[in-house]
SERO-4910 file (N, C-alpha, C, O; in steps of 0.05 Angstrom, whole numbers):
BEGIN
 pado doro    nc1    nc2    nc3   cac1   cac2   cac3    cc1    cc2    cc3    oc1    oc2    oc3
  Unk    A   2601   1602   1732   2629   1602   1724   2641   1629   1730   2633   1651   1724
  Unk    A   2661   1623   1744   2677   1656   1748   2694   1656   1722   2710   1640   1713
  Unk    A   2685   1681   1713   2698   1695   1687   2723   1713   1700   2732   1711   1723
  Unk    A   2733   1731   1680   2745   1742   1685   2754   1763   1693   2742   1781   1682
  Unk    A   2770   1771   1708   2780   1793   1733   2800   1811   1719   2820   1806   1704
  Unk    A   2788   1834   1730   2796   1861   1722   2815   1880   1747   2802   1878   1768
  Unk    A   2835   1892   1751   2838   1913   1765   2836   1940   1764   2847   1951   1744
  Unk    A   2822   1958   1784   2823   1986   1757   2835   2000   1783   2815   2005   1797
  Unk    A   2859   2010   1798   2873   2018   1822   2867   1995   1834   2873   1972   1828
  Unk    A   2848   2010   1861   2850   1992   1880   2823   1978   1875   2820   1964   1895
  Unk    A   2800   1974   1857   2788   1962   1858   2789   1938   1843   2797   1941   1820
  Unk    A   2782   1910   1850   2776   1886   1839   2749   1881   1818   2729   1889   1828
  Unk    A   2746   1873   1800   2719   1862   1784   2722   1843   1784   2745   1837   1784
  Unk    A   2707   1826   1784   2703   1800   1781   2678   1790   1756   2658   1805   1756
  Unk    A   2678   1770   1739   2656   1767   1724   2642   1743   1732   2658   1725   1734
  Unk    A   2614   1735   1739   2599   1710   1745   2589   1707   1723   2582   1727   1712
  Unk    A   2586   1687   1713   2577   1677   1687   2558   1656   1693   2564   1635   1705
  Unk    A   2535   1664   1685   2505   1656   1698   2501   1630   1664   2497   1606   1663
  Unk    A   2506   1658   1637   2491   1638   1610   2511   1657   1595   2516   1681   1599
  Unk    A   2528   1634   1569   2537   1643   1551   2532   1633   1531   2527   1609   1535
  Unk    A   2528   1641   1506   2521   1627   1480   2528   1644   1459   2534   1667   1457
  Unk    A   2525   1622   1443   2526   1634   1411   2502   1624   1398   2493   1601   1400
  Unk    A   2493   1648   1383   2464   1652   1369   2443   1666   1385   2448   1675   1407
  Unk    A   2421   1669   1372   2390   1682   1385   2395   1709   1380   2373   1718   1382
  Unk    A   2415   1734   1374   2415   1745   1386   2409   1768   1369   2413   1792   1375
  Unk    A   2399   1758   1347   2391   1778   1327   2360   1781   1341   2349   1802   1335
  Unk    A   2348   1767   1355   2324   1767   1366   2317   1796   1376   2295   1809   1378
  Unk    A   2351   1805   1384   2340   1822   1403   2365   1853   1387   2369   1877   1393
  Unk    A   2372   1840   1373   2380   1874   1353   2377   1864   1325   2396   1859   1310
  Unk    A   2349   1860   1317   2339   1855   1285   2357   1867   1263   2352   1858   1240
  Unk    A   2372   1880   1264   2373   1894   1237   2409   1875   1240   2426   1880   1224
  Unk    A   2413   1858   1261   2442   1853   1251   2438   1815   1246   2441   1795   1260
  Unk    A   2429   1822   1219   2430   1796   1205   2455   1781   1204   2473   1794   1193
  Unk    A   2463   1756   1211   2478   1741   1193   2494   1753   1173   2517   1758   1180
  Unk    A   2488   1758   1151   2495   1778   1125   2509   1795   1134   2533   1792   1129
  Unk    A   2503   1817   1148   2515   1835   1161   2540   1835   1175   2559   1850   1171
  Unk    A   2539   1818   1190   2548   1809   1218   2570   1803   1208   2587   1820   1212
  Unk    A   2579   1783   1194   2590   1771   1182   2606   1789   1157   2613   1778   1136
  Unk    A   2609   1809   1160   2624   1830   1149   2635   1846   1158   2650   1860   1144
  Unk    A   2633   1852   1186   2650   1857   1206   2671   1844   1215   2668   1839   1239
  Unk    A   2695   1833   1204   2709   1824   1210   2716   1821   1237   2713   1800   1249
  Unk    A   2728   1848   1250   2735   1850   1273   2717   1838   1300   2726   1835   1323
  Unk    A   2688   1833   1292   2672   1809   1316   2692   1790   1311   2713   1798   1321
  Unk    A   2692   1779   1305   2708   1745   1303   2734   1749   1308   2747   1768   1299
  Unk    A   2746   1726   1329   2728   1711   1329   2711   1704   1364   2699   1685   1374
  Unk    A   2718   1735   1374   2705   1729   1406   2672   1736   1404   2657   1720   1416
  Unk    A   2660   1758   1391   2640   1769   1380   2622   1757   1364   2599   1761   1371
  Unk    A   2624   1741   1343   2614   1722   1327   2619   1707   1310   2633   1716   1292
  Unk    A   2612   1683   1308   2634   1671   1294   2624   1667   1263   2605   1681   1255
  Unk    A   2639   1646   1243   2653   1653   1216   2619   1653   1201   2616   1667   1181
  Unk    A   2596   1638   1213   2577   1644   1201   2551   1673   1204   2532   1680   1191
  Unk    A   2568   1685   1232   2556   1714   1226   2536   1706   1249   2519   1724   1253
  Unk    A   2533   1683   1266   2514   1685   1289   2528   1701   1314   2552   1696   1316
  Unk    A   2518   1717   1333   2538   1733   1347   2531   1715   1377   2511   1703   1383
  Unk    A   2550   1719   1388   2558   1713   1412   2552   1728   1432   2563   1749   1432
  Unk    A   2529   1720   1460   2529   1744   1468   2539   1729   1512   2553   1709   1517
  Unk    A   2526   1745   1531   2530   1721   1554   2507   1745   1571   2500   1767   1565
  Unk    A   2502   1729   1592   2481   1736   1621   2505   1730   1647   2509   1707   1655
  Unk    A   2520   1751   1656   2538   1752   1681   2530   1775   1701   2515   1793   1696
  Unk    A   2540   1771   1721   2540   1794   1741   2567   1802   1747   2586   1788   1739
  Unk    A   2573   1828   1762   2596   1832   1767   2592   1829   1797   2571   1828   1810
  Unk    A   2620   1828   1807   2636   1826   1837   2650   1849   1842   2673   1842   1838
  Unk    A   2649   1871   1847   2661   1894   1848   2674   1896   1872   2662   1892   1893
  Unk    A   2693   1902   1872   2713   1899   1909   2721   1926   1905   2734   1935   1885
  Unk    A   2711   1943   1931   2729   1967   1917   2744   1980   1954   2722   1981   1965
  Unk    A   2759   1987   1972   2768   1985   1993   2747   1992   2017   2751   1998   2041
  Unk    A   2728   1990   2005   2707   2008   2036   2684   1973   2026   2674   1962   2046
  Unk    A   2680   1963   2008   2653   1954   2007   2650   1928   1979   2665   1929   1959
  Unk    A   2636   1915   1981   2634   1890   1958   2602   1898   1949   2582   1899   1963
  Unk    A   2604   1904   1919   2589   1909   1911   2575   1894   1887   2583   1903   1866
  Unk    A   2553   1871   1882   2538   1868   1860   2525   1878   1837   2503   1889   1838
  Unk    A   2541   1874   1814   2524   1894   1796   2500   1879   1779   2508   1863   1762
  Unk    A   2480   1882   1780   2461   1858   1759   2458   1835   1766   2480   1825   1770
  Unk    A   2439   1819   1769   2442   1794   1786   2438   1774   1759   2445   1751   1762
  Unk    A   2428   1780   1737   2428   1756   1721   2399   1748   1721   2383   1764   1730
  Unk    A   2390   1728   1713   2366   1717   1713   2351   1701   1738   2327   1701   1744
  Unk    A   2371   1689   1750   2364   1670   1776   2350   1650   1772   2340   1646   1750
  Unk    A   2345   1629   1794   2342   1602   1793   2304   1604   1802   2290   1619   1815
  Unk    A   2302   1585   1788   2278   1575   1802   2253   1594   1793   2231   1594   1805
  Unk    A   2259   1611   1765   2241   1635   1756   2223   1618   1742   2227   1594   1738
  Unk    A   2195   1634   1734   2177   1624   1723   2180   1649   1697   2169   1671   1695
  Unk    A   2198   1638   1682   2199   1659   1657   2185   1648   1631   2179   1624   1631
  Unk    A   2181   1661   1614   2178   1656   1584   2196   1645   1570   2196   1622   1562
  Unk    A   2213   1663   1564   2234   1640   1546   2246   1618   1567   2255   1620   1590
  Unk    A   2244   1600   1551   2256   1567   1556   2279   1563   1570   2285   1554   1592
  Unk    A   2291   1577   1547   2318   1575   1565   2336   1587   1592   2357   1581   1604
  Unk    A   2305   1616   1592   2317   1615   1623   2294   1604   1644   2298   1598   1667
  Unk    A   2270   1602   1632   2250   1580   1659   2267   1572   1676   2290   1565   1671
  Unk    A   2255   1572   1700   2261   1557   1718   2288   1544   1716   2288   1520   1711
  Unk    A   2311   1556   1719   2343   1557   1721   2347   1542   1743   2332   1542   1763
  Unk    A   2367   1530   1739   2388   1511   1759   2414   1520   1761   2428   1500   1755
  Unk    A   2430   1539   1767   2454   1546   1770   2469   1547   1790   2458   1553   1811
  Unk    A   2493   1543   1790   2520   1552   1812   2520   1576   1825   2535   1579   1845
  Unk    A   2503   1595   1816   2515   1623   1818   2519   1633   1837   2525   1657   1834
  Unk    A   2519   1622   1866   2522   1634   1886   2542   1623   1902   2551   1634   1922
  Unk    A   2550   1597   1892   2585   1580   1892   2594   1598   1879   2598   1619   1891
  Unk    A   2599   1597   1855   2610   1613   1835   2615   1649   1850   2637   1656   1859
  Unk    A   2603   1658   1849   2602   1683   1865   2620   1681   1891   2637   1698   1893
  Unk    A   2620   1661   1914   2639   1654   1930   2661   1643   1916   2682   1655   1919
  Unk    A   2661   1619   1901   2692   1625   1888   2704   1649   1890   2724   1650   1904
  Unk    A   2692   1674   1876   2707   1699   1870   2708   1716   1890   2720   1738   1888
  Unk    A   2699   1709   1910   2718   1720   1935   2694   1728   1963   2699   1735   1986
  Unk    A   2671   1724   1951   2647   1727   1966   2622   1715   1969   2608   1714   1949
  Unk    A   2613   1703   1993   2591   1691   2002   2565   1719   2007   2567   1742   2016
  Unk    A   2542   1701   1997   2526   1726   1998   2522   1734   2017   2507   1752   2012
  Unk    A   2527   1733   2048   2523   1754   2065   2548   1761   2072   2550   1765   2096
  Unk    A   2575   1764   2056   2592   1786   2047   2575   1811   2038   2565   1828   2051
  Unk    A   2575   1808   2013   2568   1838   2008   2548   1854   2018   2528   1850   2031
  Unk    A   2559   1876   2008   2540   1902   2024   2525   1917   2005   2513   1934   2018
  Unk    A   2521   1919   1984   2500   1922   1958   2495   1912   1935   2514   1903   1922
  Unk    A   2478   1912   1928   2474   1902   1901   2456   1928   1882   2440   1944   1892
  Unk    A   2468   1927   1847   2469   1957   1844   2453   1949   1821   2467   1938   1804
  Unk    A   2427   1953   1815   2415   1951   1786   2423   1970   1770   2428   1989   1784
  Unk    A   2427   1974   1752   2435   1984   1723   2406   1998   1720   2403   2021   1727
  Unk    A   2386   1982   1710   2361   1979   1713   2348   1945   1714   2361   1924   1710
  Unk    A   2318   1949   1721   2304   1932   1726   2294   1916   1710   2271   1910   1717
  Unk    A   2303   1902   1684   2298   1888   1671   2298   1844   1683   2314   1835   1699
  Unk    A   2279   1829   1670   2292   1798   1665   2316   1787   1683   2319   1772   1701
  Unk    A   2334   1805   1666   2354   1788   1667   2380   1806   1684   2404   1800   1682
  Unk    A   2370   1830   1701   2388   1837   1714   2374   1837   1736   2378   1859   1746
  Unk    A   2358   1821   1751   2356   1829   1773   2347   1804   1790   2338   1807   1813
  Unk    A   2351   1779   1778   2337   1752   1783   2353   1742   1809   2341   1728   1825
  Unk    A   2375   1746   1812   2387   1741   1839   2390   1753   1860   2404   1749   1880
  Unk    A   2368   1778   1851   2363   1794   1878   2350   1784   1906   2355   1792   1929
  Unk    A   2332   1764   1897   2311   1742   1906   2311   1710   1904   2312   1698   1882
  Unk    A   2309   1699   1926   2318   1666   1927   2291   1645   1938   2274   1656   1953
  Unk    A   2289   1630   1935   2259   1609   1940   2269   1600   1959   2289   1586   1955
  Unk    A   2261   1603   1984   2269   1587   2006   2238   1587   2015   2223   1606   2010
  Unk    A   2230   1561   2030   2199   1557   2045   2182   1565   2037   2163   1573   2049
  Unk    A   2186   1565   2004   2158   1574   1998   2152   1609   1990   2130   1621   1988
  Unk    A   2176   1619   1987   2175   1654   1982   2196   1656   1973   2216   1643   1970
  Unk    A   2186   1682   1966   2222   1696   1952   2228   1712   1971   2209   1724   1982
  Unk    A   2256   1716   1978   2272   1729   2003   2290   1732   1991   2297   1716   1974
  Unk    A   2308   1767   2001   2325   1770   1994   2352   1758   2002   2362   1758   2024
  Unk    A   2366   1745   1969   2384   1740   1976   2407   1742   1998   2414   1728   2017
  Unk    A   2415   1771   1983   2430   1786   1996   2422   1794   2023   2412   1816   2021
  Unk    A   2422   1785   2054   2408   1789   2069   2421   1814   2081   2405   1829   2092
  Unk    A   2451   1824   2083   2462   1840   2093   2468   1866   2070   2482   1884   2077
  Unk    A   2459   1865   2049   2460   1889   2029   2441   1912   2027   2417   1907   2031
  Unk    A   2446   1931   2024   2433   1953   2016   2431   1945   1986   2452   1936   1977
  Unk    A   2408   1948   1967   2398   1938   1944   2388   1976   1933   2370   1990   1942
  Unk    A   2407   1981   1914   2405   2001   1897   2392   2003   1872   2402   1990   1854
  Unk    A   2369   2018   1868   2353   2017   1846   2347   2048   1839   2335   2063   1854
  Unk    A   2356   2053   1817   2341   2086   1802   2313   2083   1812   2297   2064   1813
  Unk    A   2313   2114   1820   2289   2121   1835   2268   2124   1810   2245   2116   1808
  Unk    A   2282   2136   1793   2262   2135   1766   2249   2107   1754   2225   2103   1750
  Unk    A   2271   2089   1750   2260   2069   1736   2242   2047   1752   2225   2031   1744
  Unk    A   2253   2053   1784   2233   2039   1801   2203   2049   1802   2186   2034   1811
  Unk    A   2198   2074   1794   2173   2086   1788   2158   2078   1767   2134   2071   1764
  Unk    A   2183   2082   1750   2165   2073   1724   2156   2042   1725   2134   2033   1720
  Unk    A   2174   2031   1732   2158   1998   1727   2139   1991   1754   2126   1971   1751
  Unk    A   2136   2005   1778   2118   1994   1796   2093   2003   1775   2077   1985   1772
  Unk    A   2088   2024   1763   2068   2045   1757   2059   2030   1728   2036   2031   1719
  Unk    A   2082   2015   1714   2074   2010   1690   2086   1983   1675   2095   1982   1652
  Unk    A   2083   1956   1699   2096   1939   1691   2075   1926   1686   2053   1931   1697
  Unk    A   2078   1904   1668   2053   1891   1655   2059   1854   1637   2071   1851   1616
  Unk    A   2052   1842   1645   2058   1814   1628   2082   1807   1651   2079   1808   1675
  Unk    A   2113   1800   1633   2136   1794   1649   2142   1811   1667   2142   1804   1691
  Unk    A   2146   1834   1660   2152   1861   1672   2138   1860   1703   2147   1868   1724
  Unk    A   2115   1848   1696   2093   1845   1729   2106   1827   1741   2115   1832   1764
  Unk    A   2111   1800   1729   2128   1777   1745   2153   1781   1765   2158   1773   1787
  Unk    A   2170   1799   1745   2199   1800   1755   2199   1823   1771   2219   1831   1784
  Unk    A   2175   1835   1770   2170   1858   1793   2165   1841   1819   2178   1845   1839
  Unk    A   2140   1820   1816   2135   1804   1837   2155   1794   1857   2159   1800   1880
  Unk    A   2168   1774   1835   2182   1764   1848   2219   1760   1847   2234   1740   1846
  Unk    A   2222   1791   1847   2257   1798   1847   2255   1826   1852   2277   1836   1859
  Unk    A   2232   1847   1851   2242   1868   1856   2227   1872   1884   2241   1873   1905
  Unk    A   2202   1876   1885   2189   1876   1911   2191   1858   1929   2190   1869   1951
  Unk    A   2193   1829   1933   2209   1822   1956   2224   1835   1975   2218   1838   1999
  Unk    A   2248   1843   1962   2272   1867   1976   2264   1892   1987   2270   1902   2009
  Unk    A   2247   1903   1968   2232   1925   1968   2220   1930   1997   2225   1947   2014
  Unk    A   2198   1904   1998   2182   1903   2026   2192   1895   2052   2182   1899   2074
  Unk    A   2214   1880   2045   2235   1873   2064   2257   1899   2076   2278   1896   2089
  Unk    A   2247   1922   2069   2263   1951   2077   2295   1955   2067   2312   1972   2073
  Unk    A   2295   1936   2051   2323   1922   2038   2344   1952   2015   2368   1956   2014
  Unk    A   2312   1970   1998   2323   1991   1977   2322   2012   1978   2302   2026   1983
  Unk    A   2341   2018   1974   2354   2051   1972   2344   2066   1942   2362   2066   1926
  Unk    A   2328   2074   1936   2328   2087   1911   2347   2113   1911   2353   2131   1927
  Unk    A   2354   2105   1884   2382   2133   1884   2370   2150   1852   2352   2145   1836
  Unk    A   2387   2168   1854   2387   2184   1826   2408   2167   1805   2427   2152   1809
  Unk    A   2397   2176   1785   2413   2166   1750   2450   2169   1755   2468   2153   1749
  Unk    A   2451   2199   1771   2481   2202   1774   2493   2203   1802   2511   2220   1808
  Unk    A   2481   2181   1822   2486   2173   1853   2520   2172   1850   2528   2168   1826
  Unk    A   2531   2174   1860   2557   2171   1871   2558   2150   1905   2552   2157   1928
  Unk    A   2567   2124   1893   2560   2100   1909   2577   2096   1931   2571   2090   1954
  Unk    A   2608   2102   1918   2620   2106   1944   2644   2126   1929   2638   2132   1906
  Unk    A   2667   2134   1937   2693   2140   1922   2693   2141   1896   2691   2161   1881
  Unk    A   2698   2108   1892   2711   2106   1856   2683   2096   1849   2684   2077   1833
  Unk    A   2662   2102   1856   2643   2085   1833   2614   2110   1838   2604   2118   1860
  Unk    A   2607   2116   1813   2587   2131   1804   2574   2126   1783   2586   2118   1763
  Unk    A   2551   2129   1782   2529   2122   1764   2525   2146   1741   2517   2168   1750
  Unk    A   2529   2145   1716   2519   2157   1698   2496   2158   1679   2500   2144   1659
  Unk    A   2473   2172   1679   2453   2166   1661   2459   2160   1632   2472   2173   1616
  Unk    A   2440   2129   1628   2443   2125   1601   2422   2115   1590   2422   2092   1580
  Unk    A   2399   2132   1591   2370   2123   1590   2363   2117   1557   2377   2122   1537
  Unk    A   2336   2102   1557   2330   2099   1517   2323   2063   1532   2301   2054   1538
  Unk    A   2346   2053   1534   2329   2024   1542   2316   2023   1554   2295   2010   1553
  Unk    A   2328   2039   1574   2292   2039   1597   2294   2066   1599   2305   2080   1583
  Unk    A   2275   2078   1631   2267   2105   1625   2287   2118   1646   2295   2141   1645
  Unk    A   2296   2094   1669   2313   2107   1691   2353   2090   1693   2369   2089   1711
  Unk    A   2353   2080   1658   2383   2067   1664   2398   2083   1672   2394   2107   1673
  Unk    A   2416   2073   1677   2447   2082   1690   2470   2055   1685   2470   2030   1684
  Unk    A   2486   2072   1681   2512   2062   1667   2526   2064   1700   2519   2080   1717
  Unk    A   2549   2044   1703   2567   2053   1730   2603   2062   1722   2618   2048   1708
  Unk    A   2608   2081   1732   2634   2087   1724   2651   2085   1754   2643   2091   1776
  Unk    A   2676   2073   1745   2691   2071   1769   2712   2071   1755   2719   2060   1734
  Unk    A   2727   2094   1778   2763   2107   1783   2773   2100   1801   2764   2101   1824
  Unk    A   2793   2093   1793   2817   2092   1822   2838   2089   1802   2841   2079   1779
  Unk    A   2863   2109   1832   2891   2117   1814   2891   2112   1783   2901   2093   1770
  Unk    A   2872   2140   1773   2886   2146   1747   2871   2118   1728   2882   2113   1707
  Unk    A   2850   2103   1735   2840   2082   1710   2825   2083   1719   2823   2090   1743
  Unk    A   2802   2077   1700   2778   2081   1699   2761   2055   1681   2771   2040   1664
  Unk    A   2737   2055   1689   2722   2021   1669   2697   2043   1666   2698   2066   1675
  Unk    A   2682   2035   1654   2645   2035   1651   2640   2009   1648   2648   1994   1630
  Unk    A   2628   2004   1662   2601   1988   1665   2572   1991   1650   2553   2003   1660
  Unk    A   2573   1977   1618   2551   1989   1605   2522   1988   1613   2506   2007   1608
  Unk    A   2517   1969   1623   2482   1962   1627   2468   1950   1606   2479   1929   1600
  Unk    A   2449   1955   1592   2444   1946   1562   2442   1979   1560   2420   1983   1568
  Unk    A   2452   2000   1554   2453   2020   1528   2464   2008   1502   2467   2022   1482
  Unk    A   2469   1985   1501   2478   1967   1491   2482   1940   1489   2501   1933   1504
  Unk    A   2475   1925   1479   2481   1888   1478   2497   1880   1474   2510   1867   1490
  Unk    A   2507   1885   1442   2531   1872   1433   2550   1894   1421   2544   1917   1418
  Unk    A   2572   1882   1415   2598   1896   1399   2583   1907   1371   2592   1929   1364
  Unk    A   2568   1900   1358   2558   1909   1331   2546   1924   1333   2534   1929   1312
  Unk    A   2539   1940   1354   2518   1966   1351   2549   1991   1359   2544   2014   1363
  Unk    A   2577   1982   1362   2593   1995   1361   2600   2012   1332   2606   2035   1330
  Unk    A   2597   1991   1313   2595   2006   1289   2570   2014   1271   2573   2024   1249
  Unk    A   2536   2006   1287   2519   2012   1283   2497   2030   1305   2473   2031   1304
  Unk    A   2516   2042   1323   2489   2052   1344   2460   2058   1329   2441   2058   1346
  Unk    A   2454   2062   1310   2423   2065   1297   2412   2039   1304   2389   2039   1312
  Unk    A   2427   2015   1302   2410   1986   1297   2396   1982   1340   2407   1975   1361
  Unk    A   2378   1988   1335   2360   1988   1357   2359   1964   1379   2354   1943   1366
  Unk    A   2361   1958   1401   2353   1928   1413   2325   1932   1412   2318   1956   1410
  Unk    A   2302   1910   1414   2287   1901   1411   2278   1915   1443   2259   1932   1444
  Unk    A   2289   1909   1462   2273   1919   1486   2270   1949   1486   2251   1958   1498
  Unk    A   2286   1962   1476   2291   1997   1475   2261   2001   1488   2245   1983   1481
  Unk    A   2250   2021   1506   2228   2029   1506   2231   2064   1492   2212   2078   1498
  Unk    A   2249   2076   1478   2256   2101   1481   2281   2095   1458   2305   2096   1461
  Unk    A   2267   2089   1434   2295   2078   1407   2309   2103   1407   2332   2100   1416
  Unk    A   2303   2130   1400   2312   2159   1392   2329   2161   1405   2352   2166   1399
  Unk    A   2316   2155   1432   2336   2160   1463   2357   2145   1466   2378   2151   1477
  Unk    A   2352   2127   1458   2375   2099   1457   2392   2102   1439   2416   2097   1446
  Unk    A   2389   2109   1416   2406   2117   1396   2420   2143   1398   2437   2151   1381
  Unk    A   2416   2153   1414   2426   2186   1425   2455   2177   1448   2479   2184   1449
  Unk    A   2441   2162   1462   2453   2155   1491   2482   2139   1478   2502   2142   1491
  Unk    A   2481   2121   1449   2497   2106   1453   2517   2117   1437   2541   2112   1439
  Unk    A   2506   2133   1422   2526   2157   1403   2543   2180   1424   2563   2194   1418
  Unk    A   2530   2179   1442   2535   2208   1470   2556   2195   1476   2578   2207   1475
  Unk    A   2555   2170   1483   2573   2151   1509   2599   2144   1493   2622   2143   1502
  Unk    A   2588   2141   1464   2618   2126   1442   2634   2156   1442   2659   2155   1440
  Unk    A   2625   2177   1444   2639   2203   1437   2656   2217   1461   2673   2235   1459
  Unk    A   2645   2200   1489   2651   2208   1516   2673   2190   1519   2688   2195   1538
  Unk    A   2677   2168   1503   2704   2145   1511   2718   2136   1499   2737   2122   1506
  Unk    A   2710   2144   1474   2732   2135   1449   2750   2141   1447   2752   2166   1448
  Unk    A   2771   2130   1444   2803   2142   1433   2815   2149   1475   2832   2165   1483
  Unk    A   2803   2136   1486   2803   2141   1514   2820   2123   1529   2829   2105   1515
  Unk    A   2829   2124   1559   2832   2099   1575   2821   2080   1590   2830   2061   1604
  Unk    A   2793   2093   1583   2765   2068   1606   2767   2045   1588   2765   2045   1564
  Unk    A   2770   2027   1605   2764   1997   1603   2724   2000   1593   2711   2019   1602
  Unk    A   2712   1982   1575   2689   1984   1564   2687   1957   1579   2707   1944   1578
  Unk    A   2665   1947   1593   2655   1925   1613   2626   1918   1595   2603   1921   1601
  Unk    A   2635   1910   1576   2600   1908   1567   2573   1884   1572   2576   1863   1560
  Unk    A   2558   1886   1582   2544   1877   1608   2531   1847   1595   2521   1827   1606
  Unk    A   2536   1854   1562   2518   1824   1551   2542   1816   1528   2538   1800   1510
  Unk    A   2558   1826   1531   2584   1822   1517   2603   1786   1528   2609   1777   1550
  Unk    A   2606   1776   1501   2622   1746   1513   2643   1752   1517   2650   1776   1517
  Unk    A   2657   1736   1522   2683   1734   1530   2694   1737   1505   2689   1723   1485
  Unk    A   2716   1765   1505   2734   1764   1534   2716   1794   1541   2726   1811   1555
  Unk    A   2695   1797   1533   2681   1822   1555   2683   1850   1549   2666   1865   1540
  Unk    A   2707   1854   1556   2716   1880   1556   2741   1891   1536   2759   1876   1528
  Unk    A   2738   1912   1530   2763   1925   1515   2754   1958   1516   2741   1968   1535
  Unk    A   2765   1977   1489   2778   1995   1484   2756   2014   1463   2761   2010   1439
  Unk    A   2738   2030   1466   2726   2052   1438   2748   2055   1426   2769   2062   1438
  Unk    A   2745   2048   1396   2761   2069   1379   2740   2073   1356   2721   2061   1346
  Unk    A   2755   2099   1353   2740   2113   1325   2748   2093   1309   2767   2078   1314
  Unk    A   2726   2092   1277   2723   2077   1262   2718   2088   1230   2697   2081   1219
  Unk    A   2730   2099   1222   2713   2118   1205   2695   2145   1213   2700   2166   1223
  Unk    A   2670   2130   1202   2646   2157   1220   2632   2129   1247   2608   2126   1252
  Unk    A   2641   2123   1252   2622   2093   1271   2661   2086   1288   2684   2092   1284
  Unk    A   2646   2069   1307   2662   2061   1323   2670   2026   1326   2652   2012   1316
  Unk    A   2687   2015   1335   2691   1993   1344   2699   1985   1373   2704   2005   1387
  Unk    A   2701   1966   1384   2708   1953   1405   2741   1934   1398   2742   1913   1387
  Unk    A   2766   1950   1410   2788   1932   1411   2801   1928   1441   2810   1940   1461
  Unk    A   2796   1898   1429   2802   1877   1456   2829   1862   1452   2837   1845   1469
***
């Protein structure tokens, strides 16, 4: 499903919407019960609804910016041999969908991990004859030089799988560029470190004339760790760090003009830091 489109100058966003739902998602930030949740008014009703289950989604972005078309996160992808159920072995649009929004995959010219997790990197890699091949056949495929270290060196269970078959494919195919935490990709779009979930994330910031977005990554999941950065995700490998990073980033944009792009955020996606007291919110 093509979601919704952003302008920030001269660059275009585009949203692919791979999986949206409501519920599960305390699975993966425990401490935001129901009870809780559900006292936040301001989630509801795009964030979570009246019984306090939160709303979260799995999209990629379409980034158009005047030199280059850029992928941010590929989503989970089709045809995976995952653990949870509901993304096994996927059947999706997403590469109609993706041409809807203005590009066929040998349009673009990179694809930009955040980091190397599940669920951002599953459309890096496609099942054709029996292998995985990169999608993207005409892209340069961007990966933190750090975090690509750390998980060749120390991936294990899933982490081994989605290494198998979404990151090394590309890899051996001469397809990746490893960059630094704070690469500068082209003009308006640069990478900022926002490590704690993993060891080599990066956040993407992009300017043009005078506006500005971030692109979160997971330094964050949902809107409720806006007024709780302590409440941890479940994947954090680096909680301290994570809790540092997301307090650093709310203090770097709040009360600001960057558009907030939040990467597991439902619809409508994006909005505005504002201070909140001593804690922050998301206004959309």
């Amino acid at each position: 499903m093509v979601g919704e489109v952003w302008r920030i100058g001269d660059v275009k966003i585009s949203r692919i919407v791979e999986i949206e739902a409501t519920g599960g998602m305390t699975r993966i930030i425990p401490d935001a019960t129901r009870e809780r949740v559900m006292g936040m008014r301001w989630l509801q009703p795009h964030f979570a609804d009246e019984e306090g289950r939160m709303r979260g989604a799995i999209y990629a972005l379409l980034v158009e910016t005047p030199s280059m078309a850029i992928v941010v996160d590929t989503c989970v992808g089709n045809d995976k041999d995952r653990a949870l159920g509901a993304w096994n072995h996927l059947q999706t649009a997403f590469l109609d969908d993706l041409k809807a929004a203005g590009k066929g995959r040998e349009e673009v010219d990179r694809v930009l991990c955040t980091h190397l997790h599940v669920d951002h990197v599953g459309w890096n890699t496609m099942w054709v004859d029996g292998k995985w091949v990169p999608t993207f056949p005409n892209a340069r495929y961007l990966m933190g030089r750090k975090e690509f270290d750390h998980w060749r060196a120390n991936a294990e269970d899933g982490q081994a799988d989605v290494m198998a078959d979404s990151v090394m494919p590309v890899y051996d195919a001469g397809l990746v560029d490893l960059v630094e935490q704070d690469a500068e990709i082209c003009p308006e779009i640069t990478l900022i470190p926002s490590p704690g979930h993993t060891p080599g994330h990066a956040s993407v910031h992009i300017q043009s004339e005078d506006e500005a977005a971030l692109i979160t990554g997971d330094f964050l999941h949902h809107p409720v760790q806006f007024a709780h950065p302590e409440w941890s995700s479940a994947p954090d490998v680096d909680r301290p760090q994570a809790i540092q990073t997301r307090k650093t980033m709310y203090e770097r944009f709040a009360d600001g003009p960057t558009l907030i792009i939040g990467t597991h955020f439902a619809t409508p996606t994006a909005g505005f830091i504002k201070r909140d007291g001593d804690a922050w919110r998301l206004d959309v």
